[in-house]
N, C-alpha and C positions, 0 to 999 in steps of 0.2 A: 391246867387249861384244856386237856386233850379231854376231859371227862365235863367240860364243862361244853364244850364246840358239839361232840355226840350227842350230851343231852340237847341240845340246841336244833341241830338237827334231827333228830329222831322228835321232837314237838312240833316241827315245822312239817315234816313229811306228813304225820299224821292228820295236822290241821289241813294239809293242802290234800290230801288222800280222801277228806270227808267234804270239802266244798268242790271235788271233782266228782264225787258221789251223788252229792244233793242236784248239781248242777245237771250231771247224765240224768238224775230221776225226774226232776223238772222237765228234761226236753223230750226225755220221752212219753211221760205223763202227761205235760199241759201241750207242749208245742207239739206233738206226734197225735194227742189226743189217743194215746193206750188206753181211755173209760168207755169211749164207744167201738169196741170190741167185744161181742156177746162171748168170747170164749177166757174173760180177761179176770185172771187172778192175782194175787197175793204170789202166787208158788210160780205161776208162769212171768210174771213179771221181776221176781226175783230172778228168775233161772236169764231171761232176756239181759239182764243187767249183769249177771254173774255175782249175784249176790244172795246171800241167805233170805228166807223169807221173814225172818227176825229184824235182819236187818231194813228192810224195805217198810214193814210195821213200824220200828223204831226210827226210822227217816218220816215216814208220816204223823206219826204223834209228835214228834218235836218238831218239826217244822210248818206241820197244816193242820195238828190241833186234833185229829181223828186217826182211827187205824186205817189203813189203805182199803178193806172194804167201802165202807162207812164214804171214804172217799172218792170212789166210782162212782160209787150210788149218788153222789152229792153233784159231782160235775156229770154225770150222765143227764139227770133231773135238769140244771142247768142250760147245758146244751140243747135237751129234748126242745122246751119253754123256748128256747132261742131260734130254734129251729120252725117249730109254730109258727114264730111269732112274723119268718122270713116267708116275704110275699113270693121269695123263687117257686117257695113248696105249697102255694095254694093249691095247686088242682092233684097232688099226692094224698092219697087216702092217709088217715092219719096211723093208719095201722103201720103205715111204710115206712113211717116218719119214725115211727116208737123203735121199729127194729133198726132203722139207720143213728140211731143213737144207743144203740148196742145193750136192746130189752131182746131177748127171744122172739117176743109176742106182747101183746097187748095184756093178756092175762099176765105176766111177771113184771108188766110194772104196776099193773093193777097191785099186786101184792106187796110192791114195794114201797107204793105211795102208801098202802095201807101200813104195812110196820110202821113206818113211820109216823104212823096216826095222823097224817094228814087228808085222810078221810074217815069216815066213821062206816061203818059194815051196813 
């Protein structure tokens, strides 16, 4: 019974260990908005969480379907389009807009619209 209670608990901890994981990446990712931050990576966002950047990858693929690049660039785009679309920022040049949704400059989203082939050259 004593080998059966360990294993029991050592399954539980782990499951609760990885929906404490998801849950910290979620609040800092969507609710903190970590994508509109032009200095925001895979390695520093691992490091903020105290986690590998393996593991932050493999939290993104399983649970949001892409690697955690791929998924900045996805809610940055997002947010950008939302940001547009909000009449507070009509008289903001749009250049202001693109870096307040955490592009550099207007030229690196230019290039990231473009990978994504959502423009043609």
């Amino acid at each position: 019974m004593p080998v059966l209670s360990y294993l029991r608990n050592l399954v539980v901890r782990y499951f609760l260990t990885t929906a404490d994981k998801k849950n910290t990446f979620d609040h800092h990712f969507f609710d903190l908005k970590y994508y509109v931050h032009q200095n925001s990576s895979t390695e520093k966002f691992a490091s903020l969480l105290n986690m590998s950047a393996e593991e932050v990858d493999h939290m993104s693929t399983s649970y949001h379907g892409v690697d955690f690049t791929t998924l900045i660039h996805q809610y940055r785009h997002q947010f950008l389009i939302k940001e547009l679309e909000n009449p507070i920022n009509s008289s903001l040049p749009i250049e202001s807009i693109i870096k307040l949704c955490g592009f550099e400059s207007s030229e690196s989203f230019y290039h990231s619209i473009k990978s994504k082939n959502l423009i043609t050259p």
